[in-house]
PyMOL commands that place a pseudoatom at each C-alpha (Angstrom):
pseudoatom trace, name=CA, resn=UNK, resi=1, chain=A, elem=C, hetatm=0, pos=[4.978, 0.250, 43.246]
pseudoatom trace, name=CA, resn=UNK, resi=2, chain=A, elem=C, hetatm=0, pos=[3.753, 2.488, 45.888]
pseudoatom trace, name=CA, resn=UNK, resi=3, chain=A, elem=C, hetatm=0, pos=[0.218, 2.303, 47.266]
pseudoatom trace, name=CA, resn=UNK, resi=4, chain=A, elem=C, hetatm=0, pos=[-1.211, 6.012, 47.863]
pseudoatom trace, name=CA, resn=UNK, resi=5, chain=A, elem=C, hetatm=0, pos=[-4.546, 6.808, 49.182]
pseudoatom trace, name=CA, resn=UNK, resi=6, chain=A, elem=C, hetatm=0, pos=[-6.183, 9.950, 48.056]
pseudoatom trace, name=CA, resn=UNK, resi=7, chain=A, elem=C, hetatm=0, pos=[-9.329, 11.262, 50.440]
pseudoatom trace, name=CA, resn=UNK, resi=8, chain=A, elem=C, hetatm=0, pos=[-10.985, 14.454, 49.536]
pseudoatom trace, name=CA, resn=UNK, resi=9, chain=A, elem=C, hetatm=0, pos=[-13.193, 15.835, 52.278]
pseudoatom trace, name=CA, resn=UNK, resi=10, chain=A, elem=C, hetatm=0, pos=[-15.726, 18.537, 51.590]
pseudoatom trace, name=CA, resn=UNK, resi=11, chain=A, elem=C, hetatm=0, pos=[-17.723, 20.604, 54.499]
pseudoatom trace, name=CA, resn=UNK, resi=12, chain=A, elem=C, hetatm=0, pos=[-18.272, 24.005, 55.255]
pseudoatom trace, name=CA, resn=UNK, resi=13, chain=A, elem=C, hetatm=0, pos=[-16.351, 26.639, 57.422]
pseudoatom trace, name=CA, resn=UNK, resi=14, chain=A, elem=C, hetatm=0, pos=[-16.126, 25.304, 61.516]
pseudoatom trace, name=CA, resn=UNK, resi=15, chain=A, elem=C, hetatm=0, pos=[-17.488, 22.089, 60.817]
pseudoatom trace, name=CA, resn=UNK, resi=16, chain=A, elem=C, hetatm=0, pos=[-13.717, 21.026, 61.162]
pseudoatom trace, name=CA, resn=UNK, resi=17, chain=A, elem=C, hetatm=0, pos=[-12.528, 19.476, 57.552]
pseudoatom trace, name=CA, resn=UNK, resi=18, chain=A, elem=C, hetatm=0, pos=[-9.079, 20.672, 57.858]
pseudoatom trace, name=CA, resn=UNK, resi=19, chain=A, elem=C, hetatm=0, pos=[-8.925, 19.060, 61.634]
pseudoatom trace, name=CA, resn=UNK, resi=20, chain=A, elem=C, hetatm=0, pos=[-10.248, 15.765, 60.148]
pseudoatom trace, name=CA, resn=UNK, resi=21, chain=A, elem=C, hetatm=0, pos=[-7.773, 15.572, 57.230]
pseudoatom trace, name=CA, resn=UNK, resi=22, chain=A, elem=C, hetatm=0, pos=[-4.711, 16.517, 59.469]
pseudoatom trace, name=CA, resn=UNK, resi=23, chain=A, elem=C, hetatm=0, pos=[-5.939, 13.862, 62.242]
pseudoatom trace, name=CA, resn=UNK, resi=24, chain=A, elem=C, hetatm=0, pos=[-6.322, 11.419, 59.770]
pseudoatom trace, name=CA, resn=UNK, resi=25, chain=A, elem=C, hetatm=0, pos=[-2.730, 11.794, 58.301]
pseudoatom trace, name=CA, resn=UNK, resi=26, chain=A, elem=C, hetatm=0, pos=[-1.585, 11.425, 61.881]
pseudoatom trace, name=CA, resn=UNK, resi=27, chain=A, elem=C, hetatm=0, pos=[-2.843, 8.714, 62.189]
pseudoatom trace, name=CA, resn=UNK, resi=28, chain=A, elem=C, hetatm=0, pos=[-1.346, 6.968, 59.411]
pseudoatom trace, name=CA, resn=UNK, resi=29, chain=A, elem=C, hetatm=0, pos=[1.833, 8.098, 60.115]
pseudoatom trace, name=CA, resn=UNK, resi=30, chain=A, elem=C, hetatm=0, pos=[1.485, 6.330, 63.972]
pseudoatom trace, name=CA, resn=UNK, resi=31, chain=A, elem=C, hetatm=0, pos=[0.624, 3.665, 62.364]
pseudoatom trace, name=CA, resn=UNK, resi=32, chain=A, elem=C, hetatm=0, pos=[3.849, 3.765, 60.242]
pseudoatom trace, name=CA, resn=UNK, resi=33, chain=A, elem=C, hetatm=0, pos=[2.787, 4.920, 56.563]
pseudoatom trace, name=CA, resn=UNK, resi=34, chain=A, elem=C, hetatm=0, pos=[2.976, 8.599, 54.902]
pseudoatom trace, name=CA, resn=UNK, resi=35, chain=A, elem=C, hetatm=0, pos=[0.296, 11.018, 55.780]
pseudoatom trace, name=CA, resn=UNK, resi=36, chain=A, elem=C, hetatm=0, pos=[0.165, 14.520, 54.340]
pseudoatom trace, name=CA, resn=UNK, resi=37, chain=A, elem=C, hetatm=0, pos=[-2.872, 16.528, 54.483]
pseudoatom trace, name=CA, resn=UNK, resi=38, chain=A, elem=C, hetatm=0, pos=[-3.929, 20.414, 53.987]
pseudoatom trace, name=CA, resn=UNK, resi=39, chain=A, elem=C, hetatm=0, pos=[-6.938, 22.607, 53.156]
pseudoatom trace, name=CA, resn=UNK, resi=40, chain=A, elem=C, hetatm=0, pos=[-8.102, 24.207, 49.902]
pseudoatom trace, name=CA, resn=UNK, resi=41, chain=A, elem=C, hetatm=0, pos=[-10.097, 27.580, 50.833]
pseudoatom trace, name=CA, resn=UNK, resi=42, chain=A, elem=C, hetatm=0, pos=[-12.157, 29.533, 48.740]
pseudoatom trace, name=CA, resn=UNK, resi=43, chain=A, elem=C, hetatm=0, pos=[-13.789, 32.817, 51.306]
pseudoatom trace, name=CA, resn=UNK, resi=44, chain=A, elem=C, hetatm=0, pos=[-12.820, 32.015, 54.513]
pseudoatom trace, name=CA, resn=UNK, resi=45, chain=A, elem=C, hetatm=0, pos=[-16.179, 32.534, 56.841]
pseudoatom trace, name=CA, resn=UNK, resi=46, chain=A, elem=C, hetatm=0, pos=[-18.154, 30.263, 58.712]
pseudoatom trace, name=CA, resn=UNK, resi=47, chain=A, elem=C, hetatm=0, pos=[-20.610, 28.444, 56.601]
pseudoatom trace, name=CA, resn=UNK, resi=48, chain=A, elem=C, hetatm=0, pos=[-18.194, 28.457, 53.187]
pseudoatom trace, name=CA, resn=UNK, resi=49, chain=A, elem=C, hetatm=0, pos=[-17.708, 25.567, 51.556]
pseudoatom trace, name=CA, resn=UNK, resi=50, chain=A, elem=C, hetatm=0, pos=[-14.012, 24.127, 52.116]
pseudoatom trace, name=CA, resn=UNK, resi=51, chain=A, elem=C, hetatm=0, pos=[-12.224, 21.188, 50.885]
pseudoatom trace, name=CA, resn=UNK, resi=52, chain=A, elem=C, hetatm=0, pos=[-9.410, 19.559, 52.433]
pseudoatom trace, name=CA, resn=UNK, resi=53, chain=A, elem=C, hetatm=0, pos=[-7.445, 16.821, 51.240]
pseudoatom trace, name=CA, resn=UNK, resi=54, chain=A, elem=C, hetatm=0, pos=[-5.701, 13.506, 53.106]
pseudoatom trace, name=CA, resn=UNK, resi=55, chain=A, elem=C, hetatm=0, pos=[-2.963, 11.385, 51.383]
pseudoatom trace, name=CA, resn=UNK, resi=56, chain=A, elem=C, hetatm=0, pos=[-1.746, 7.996, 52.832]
pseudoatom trace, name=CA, resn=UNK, resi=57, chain=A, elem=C, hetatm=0, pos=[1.074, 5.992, 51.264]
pseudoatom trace, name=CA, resn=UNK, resi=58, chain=A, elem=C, hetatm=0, pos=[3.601, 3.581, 51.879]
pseudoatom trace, name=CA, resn=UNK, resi=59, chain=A, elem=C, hetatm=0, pos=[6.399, 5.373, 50.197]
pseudoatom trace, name=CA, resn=UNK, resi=60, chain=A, elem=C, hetatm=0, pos=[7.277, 9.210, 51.050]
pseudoatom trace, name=CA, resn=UNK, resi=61, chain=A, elem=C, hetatm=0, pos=[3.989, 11.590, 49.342]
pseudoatom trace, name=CA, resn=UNK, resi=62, chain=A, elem=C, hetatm=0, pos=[6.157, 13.837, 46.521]
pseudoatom trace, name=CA, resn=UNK, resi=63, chain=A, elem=C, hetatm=0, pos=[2.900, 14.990, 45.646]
pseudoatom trace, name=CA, resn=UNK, resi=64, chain=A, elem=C, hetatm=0, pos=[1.848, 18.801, 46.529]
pseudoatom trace, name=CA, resn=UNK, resi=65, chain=A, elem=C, hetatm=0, pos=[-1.467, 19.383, 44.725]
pseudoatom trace, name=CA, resn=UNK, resi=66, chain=A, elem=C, hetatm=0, pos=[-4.645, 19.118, 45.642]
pseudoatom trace, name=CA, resn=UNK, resi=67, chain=A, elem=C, hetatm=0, pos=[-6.748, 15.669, 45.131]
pseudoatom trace, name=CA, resn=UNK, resi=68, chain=A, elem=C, hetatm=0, pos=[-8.354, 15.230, 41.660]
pseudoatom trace, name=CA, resn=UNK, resi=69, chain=A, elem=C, hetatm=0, pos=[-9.134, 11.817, 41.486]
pseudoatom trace, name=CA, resn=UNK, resi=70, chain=A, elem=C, hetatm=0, pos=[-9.826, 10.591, 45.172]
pseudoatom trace, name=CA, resn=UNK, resi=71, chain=A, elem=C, hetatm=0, pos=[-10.793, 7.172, 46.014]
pseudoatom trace, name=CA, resn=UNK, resi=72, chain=A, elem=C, hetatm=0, pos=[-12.816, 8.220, 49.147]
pseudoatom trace, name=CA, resn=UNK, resi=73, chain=A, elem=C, hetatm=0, pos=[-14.738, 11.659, 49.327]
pseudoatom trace, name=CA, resn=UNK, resi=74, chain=A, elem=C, hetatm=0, pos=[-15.844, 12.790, 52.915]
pseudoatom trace, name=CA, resn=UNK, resi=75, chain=A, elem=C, hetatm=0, pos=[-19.121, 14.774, 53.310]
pseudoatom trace, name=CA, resn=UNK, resi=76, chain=A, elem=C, hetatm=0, pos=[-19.421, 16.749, 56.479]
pseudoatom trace, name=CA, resn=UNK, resi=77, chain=A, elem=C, hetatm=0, pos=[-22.767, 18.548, 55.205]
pseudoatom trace, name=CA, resn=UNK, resi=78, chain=A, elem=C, hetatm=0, pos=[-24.753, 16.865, 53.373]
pseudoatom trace, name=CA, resn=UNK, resi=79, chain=A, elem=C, hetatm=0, pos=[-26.385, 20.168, 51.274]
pseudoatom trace, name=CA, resn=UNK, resi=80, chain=A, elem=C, hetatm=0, pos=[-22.899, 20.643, 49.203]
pseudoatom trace, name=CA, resn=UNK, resi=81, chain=A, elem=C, hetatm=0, pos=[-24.660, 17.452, 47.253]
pseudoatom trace, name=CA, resn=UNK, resi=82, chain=A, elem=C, hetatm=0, pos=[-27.124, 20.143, 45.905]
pseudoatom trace, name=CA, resn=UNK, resi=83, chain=A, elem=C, hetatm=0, pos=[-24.104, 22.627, 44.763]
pseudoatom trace, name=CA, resn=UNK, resi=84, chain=A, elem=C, hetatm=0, pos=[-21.254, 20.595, 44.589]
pseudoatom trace, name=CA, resn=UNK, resi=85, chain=A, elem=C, hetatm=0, pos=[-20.466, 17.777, 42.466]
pseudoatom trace, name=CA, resn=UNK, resi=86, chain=A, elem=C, hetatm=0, pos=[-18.632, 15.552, 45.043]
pseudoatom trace, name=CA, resn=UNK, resi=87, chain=A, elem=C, hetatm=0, pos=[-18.095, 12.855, 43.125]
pseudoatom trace, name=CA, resn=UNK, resi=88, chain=A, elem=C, hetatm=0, pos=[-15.514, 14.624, 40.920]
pseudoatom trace, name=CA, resn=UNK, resi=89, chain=A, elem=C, hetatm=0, pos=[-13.323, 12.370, 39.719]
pseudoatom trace, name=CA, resn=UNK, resi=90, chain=A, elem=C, hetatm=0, pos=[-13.687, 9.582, 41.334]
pseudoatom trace, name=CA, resn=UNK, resi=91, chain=A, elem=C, hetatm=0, pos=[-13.449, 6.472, 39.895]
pseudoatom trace, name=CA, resn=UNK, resi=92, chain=A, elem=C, hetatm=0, pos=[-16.256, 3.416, 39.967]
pseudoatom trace, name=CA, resn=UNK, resi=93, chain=A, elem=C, hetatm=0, pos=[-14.545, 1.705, 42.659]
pseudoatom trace, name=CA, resn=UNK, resi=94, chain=A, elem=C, hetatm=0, pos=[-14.511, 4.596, 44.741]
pseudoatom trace, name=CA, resn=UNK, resi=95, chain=A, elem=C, hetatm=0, pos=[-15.847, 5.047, 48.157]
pseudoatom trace, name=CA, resn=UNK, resi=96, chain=A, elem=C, hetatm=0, pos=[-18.727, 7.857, 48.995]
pseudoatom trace, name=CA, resn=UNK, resi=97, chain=A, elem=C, hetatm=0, pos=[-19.198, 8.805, 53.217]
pseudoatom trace, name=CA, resn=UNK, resi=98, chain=A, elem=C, hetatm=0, pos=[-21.659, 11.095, 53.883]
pseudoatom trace, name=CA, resn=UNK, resi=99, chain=A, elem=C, hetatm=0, pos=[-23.414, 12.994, 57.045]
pseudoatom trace, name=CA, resn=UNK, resi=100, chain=A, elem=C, hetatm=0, pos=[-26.742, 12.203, 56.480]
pseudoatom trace, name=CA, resn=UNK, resi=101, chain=A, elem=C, hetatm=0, pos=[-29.888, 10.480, 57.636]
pseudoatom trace, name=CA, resn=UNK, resi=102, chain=A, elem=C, hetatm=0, pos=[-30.200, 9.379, 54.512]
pseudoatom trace, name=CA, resn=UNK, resi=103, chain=A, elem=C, hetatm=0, pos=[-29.501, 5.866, 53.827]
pseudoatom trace, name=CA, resn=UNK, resi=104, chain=A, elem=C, hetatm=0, pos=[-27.241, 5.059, 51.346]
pseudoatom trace, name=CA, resn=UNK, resi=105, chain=A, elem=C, hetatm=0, pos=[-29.404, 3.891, 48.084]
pseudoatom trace, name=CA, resn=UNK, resi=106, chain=A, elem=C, hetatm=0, pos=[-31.914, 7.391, 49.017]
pseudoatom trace, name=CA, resn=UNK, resi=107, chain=A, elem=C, hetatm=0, pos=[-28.316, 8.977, 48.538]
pseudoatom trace, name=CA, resn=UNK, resi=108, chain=A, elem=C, hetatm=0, pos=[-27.476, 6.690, 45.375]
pseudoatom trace, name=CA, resn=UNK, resi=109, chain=A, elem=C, hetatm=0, pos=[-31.070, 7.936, 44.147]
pseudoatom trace, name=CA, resn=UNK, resi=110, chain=A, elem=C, hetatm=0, pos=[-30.360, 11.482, 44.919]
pseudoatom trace, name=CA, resn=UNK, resi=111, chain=A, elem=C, hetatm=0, pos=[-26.809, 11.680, 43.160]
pseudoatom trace, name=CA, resn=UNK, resi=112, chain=A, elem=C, hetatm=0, pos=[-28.049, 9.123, 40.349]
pseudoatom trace, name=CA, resn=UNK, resi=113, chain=A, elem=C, hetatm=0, pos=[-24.851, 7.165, 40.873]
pseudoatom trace, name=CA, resn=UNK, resi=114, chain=A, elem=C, hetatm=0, pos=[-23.890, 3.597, 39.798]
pseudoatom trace, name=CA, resn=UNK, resi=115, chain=A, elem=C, hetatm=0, pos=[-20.837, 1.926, 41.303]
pseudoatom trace, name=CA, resn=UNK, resi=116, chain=A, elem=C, hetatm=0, pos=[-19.027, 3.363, 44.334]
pseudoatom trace, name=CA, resn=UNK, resi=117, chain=A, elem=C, hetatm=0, pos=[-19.215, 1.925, 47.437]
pseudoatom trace, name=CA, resn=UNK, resi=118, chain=A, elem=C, hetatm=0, pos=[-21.968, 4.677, 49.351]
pseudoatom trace, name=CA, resn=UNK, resi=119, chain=A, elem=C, hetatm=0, pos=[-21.712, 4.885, 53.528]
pseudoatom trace, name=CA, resn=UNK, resi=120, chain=A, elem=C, hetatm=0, pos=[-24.439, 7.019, 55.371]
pseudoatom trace, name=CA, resn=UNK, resi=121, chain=A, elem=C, hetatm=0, pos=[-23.916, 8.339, 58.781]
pseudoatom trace, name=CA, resn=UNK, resi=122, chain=A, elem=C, hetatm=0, pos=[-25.671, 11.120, 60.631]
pseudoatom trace, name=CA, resn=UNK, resi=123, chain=A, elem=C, hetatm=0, pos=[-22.734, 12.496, 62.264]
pseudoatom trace, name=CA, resn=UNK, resi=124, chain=A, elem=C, hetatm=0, pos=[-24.019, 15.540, 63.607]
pseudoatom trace, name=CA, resn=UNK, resi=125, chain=A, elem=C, hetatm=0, pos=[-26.581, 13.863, 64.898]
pseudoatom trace, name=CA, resn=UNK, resi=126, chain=A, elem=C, hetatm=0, pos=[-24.238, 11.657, 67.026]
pseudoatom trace, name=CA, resn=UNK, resi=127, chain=A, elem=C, hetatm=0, pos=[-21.555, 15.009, 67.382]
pseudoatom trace, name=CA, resn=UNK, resi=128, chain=A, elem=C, hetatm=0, pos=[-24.787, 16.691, 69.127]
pseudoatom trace, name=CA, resn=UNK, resi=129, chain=A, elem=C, hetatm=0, pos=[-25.651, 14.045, 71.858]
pseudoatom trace, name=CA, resn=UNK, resi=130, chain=A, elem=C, hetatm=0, pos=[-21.465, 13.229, 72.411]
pseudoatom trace, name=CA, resn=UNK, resi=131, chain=A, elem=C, hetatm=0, pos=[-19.982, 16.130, 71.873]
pseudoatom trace, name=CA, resn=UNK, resi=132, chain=A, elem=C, hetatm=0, pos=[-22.915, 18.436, 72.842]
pseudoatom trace, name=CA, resn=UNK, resi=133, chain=A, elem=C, hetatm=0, pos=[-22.279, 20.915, 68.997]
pseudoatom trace, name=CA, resn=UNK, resi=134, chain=A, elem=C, hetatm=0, pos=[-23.064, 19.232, 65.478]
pseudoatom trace, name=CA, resn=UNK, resi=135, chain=A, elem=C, hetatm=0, pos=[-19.443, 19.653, 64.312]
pseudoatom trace, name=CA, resn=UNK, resi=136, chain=A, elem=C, hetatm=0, pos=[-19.313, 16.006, 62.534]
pseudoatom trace, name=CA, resn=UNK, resi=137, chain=A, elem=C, hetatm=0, pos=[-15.230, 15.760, 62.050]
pseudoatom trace, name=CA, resn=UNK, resi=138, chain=A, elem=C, hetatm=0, pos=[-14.186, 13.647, 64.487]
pseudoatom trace, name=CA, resn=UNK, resi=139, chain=A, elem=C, hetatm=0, pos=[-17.504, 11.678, 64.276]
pseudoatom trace, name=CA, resn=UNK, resi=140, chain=A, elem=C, hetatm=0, pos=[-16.765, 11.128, 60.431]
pseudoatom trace, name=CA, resn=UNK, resi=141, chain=A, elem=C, hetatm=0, pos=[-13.337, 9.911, 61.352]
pseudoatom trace, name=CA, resn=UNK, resi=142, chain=A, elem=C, hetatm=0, pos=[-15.056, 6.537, 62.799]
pseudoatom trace, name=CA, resn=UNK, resi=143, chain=A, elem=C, hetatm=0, pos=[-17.367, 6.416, 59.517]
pseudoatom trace, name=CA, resn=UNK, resi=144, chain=A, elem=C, hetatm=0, pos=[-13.968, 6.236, 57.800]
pseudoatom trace, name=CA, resn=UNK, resi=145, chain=A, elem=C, hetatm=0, pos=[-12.008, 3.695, 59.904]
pseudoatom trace, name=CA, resn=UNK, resi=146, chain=A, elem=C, hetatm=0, pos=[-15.619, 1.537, 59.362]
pseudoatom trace, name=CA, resn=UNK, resi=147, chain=A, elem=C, hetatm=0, pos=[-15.787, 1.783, 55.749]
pseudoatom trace, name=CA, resn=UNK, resi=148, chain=A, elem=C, hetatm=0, pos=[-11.895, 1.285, 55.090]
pseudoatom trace, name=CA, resn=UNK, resi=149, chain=A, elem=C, hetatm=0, pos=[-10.343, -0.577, 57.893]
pseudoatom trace, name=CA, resn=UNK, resi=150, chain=A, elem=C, hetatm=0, pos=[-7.491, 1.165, 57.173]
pseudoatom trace, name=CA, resn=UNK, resi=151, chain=A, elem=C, hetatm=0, pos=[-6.006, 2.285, 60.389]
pseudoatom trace, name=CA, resn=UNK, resi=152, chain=A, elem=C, hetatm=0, pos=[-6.997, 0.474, 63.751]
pseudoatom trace, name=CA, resn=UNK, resi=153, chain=A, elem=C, hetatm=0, pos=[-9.679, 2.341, 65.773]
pseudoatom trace, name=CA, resn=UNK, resi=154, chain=A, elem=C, hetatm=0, pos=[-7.229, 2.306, 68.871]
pseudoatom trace, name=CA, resn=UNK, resi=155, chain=A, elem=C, hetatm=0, pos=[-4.464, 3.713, 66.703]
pseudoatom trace, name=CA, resn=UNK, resi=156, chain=A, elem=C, hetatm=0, pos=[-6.779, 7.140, 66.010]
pseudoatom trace, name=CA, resn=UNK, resi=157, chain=A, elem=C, hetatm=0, pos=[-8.244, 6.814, 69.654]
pseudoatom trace, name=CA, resn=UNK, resi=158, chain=A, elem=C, hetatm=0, pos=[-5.154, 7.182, 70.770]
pseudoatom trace, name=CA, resn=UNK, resi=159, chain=A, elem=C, hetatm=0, pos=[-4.008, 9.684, 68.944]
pseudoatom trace, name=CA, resn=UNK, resi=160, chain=A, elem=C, hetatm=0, pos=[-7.031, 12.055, 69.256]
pseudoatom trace, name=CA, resn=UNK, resi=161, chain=A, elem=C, hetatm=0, pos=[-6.980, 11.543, 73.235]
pseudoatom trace, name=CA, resn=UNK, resi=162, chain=A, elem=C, hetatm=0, pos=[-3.072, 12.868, 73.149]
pseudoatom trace, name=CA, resn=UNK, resi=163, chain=A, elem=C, hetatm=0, pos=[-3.904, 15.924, 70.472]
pseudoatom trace, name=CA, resn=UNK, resi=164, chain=A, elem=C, hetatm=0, pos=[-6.925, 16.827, 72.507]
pseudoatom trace, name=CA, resn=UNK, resi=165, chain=A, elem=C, hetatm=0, pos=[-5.537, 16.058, 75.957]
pseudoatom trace, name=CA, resn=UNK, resi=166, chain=A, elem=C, hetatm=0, pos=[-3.163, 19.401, 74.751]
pseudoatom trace, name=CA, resn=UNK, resi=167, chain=A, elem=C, hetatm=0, pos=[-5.930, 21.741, 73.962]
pseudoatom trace, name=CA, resn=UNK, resi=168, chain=A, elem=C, hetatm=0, pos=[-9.273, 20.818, 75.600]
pseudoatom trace, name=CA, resn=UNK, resi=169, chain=A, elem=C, hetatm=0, pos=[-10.523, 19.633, 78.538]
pseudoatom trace, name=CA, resn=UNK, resi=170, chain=A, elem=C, hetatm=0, pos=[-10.676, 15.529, 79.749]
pseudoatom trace, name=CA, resn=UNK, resi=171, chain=A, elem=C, hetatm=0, pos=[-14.401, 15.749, 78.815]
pseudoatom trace, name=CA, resn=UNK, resi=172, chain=A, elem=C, hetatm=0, pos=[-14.632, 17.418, 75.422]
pseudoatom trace, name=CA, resn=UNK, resi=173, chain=A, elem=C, hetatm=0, pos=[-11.940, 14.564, 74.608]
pseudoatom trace, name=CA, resn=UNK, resi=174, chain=A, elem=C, hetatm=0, pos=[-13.619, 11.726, 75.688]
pseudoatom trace, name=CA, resn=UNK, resi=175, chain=A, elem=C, hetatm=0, pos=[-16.380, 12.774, 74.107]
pseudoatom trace, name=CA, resn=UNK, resi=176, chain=A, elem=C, hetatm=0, pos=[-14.993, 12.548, 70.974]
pseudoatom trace, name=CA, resn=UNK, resi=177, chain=A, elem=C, hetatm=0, pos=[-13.584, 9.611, 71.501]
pseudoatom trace, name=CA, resn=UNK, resi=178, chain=A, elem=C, hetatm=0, pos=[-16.846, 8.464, 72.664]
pseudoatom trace, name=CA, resn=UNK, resi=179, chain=A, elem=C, hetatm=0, pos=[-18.348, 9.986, 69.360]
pseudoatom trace, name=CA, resn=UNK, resi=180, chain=A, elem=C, hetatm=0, pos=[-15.885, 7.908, 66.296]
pseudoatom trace, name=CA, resn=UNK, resi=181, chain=A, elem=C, hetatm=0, pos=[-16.596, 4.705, 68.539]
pseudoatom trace, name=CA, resn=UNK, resi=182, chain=A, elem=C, hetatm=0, pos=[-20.451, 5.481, 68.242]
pseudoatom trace, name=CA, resn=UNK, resi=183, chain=A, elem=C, hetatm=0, pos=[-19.606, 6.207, 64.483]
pseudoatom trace, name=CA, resn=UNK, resi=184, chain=A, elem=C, hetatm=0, pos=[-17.731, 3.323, 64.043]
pseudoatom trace, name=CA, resn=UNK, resi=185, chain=A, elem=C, hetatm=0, pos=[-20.625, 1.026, 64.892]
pseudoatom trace, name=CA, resn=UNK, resi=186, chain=A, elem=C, hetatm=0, pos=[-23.421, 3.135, 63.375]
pseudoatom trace, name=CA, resn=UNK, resi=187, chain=A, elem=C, hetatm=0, pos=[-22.404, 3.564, 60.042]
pseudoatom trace, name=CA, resn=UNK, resi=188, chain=A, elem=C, hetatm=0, pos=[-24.674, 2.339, 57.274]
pseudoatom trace, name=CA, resn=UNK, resi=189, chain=A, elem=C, hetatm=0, pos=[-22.795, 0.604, 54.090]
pseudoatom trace, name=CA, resn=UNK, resi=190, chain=A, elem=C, hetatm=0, pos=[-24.896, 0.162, 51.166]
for i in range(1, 190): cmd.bond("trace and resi %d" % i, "trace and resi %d" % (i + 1))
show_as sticks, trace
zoom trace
């Protein structure tokens, strides 16, 4: 039987949840598996909420619908968990990463959750002193590599130096490669 991830990722308009979701199927697919991955938009404006969805599977995706029971959920801003129920369907054994300063049991607290696995990271934080703007994608992509060890860190490294290397300059893509590294070690797992 086929193993499929299912990642749900909720932010806002331009904090870059559709980027995320589409590098993170890339990378999955460089590293050999099935990656498919596409936004869900509701107004689209800067500052909207937006969801976006990742799936990663060993055997082709058939699947064409949006996420309802993910096994991670992505937070790029951490005030949709006073107006959106993130946690939607997701089972106990599920896996919670949110941009926060928060650790993760004041998050546990705040959501009343039991079970899941919760991961804290203020990713803006570490977008603003990389990056130089609080846009958390990229940043969030190391939170997930962290918490899943899915995909290799060099693997999305890579990848995100040739994407970027197309559009931006040298320095806005080492500083986001600079930024998942940070992520990657700074993550808090609770």
């Amino acid at each position: 039987m086929a193993r499929m991830i299912e990642v749900r990722w909720h932010g806002r308009g331009g904090q870059g949840a559709k980027t995320a979701a589409q590098l993170l199927a890339e990378a999955a697919i460089e590293e050999g598996s099935y990656g498919q991955a596409f936004p869900e938009y509701g107004p689209e404006r800067t500052g909207a909420p937006v969801r976006a969805y990742t799936r990663i599977s060993d055997a082709p995706i058939i699947l064409h619908s949006p996420v309802k029971r993910p096994s991670i959920v992505m937070v790029l801003d951490q005030t949709l968990l006073d107006t959106v129920d993130v946690t939607e369907g997701m089972p106990e054994d599920g896996t919670l990463i949110v941009n926060t300063p928060q650790t993760p049991e004041q998050i546990r607290k705040r959501l009343n959750l039991t079970g899941r696995k919760i991961i804290t990271l203020n990713a803006s934080q570490i977008a603003q002193e990389t990056i130089g703007r609080p846009i958390p994608n990229t940043v969030m992509l190391g939170a997930f590599l962290r918490a899943t060890g899915m995909l290799e860190l060099d693997t999305v490294v890579a990848d995100i130096e040739h994407k970027f290397a197309r559009k931006f300059s040298r320095e806005i893509s080492e500083a986001n490669v600079k930024a998942i590294k940070r992520a990657y070690q700074e993550v808090q797992i609770g």
